[in-house]
C-alpha positions in Angstrom: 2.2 14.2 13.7 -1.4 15.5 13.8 -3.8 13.0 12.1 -4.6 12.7 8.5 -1.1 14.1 6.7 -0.1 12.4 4.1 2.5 10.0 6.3 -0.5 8.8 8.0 -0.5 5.7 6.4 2.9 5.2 7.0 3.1 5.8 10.6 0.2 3.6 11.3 1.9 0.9 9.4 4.8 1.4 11.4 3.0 1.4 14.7 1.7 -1.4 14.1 4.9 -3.1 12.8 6.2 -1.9 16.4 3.6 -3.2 18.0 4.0 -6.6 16.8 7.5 -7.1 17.2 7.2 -6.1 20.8 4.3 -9.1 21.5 7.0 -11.5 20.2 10.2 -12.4 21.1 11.6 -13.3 17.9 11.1 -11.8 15.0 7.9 -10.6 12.7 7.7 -13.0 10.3 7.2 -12.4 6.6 3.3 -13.0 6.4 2.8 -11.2 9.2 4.8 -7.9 7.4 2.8 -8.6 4.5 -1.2 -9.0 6.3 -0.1 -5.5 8.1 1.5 -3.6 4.8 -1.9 -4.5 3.2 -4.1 -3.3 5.9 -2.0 0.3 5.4 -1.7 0.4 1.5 -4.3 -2.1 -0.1 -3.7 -3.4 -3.8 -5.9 -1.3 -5.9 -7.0 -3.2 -8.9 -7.6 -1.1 -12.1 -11.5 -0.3 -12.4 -13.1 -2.4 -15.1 -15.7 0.0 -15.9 -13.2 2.6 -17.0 -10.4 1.4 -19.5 -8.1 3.2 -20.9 -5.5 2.5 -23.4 -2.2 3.0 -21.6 1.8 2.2 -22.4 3.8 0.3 -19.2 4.4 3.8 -17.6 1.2 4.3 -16.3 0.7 7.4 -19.0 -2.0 7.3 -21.8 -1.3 6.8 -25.2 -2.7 9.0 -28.2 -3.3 7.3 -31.2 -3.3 9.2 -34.1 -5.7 8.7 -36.9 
């Protein structure tokens, strides 16, 4: 795949999953899925600056009157 499509993140994360299960020779352990899954696709907390009211969904809520 050429760099930066949208699956980049995903093949990296992959590769590197690959990667470390062929250094051991057991399995990748569960920390070790984790540290590398959030290296590809960091938490993003919400921005304090900018609130907004919103319902569970994700979608803002209008309030009327």
């Amino acid at each position: 795949m050429p760099p930066g499509t949208p699956a980049q993140p995903f093949i990296d994360a992959l590769t590197e999953l690959v990667q470390a299960q062929a250094d051991t020779t057991c399995f990748v352990v569960l920390h070790q899925w984790a540290e590398i899954l959030e290296r590809h696709f960091p938490t993003q907390l919400p921005d304090p600056d900018h609130t907004t009211d919103q319902d569970l969904s994700g979608r803002s809520r209008v309030s009327l009157g």
